[in-house]
C-alpha positions as CSV (number, residue, x, y, z in Angstrom):
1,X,60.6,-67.5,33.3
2,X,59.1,-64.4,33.6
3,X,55.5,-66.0,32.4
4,X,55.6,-68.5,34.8
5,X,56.2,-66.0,37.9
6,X,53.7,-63.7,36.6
7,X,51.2,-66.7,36.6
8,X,52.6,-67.9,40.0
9,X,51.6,-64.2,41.4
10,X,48.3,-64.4,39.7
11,X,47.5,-67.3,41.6
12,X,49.0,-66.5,44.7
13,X,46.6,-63.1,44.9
14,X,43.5,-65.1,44.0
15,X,44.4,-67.5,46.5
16,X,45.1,-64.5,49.2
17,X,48.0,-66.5,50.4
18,X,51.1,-64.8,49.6
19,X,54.0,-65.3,51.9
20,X,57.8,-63.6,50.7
21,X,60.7,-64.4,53.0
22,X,64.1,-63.1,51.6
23,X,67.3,-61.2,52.6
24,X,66.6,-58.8,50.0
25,X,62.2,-57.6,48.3
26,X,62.1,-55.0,46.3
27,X,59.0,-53.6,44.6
28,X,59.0,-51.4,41.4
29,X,55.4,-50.0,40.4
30,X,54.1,-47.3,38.0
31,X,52.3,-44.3,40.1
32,X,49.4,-43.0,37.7
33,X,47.7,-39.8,38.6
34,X,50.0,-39.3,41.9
35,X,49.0,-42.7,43.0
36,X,50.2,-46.1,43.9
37,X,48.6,-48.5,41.0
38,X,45.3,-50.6,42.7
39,X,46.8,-53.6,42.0
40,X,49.9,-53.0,44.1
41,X,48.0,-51.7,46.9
42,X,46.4,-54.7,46.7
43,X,49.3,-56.7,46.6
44,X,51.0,-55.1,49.3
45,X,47.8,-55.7,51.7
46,X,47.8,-59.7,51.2
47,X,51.0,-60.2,51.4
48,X,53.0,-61.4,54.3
49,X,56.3,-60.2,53.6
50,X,60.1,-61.0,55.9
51,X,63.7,-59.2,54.9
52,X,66.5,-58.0,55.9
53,X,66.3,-55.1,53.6
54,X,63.2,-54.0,52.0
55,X,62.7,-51.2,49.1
56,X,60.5,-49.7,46.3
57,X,60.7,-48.0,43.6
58,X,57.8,-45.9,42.0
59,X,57.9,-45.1,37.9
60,X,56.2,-42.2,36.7
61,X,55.7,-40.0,34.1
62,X,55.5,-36.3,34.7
63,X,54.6,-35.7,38.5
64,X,54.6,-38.4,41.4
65,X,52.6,-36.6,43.5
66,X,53.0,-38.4,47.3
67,X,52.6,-41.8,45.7
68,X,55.8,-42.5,47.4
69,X,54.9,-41.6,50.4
70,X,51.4,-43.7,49.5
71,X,53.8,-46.6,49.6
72,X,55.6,-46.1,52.2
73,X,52.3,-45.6,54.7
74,X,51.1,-48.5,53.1
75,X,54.3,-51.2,54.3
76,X,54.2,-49.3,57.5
77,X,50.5,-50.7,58.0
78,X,51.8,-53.9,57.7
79,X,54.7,-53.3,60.5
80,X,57.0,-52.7,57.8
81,X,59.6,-50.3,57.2
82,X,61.5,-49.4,53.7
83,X,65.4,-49.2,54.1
84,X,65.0,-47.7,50.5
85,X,62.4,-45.4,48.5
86,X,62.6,-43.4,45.5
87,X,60.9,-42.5,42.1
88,X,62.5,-42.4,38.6
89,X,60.8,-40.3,36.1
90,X,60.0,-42.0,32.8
91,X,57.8,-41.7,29.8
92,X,54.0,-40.4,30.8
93,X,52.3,-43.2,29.0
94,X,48.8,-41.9,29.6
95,X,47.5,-42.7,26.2
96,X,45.1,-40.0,25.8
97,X,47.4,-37.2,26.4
98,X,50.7,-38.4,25.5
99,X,52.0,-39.2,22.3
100,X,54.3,-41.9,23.3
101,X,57.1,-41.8,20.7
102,X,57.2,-38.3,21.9
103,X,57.5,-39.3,25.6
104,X,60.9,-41.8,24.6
105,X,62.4,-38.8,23.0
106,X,63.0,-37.6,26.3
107,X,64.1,-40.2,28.1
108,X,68.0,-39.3,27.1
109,X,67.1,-35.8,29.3
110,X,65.7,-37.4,31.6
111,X,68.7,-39.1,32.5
112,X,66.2,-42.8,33.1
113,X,69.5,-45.1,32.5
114,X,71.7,-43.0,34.5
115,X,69.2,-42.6,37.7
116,X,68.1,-46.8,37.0
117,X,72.1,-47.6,37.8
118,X,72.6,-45.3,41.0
119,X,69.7,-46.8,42.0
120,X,70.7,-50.3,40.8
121,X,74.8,-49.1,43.0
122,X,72.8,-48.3,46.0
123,X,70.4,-51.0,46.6
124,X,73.1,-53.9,45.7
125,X,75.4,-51.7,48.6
126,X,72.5,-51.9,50.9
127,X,72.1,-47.9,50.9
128,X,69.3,-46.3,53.1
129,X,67.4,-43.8,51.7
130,X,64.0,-42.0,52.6
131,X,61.3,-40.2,50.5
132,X,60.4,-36.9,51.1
133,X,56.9,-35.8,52.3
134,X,55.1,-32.6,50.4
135,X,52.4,-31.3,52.2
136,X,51.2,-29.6,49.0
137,X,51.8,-32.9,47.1
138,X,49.5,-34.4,49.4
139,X,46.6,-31.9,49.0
140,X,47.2,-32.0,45.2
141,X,46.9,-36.2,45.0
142,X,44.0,-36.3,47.3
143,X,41.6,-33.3,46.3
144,X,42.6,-33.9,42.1
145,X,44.9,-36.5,41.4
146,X,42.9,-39.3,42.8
147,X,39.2,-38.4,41.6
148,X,40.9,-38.1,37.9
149,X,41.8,-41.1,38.6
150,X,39.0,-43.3,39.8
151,X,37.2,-41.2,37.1
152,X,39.0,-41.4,33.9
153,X,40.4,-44.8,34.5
154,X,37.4,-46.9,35.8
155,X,37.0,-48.7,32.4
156,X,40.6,-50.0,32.4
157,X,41.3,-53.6,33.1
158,X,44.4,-55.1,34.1
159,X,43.7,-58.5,31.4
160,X,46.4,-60.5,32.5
161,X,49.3,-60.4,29.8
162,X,51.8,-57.5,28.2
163,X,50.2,-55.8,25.5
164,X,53.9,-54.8,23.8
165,X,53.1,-50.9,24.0
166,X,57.4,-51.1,24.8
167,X,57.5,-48.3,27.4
168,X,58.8,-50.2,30.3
């Protein structure tokens, strides 16, 4: 069940022993403020990690910034290389900006199930695909992005369990 893999996970990062050997690991994270989330940096750092073909996929809401890039620096630390990267734009669920009813009024124009199943066609036919690098993305996540982040998100907490907001 998905509770008992989450609490296997939990465990596995206290535990700093987290060893993945597959043909296929994928990741799929939310990028907040033109970052990779903490806790998938995290993650990603502690975990020894073996496949044939590796991906990731970053969720955000209005602007990705280099997070993807941020990822993909981040598995090349480890000796790692992505055979697949992309972003899909979804709802901006940044709750003090972003109303989010308003946000899944867009989804339909944002085209989220239609981008989900090419991406779904192309990882299952073992597809390569690179991200792209913005110099001026860069700039923008490291100068402003990041500081709003560490700022305006210092007093979150991940606690653990799903609190039902329903925008993944």
């Amino acid at each position: 069940s998905p509770s008992a893999i989450f609490q296997r996970e939990m465990r596995c990062m206290e535990d700093n022993a987290c060893c993945y050997k597959d043909d296929v690991i994928g990741f799929v994270f939310p990028i907040h403020f033109g970052q990779v989330a903490p806790p998938m940096i995290e993650f990603v750092k502690m975990a020894q990690l073996e496949a044939r073909y590796l991906f990731f996929i970053g969720t955000y809401g209005h602007y990705a910034a280099n997070a993807l890039r941020q990822f993909e620096a981040l598995l090349e630390t480890k000796g790692l290389k992505a055979d697949y990267g992309c972003g899909v734009e979804m709802v901006d669920s940044w709750l003090p900006r972003y109303a989010i009813e308003n946000e899944r009024a867009l989804l339909p124009r944002r085209r989220v199930e239609e981008h989900i199943l090419q991406i779904r066609r192309d990882i299952e036919a073992r597809k390569t695909r690179g991200v792209s690098y913005s110099a001026v993305a860069t700039v923008v996540s490291f100068f402003e992005q990041r500081q709003k982040y560490c700022n305006i998100c210092s007093n979150f907490k991940f606690q653990g369990q799903c609190n039902s907001c329903g925008v993944c």
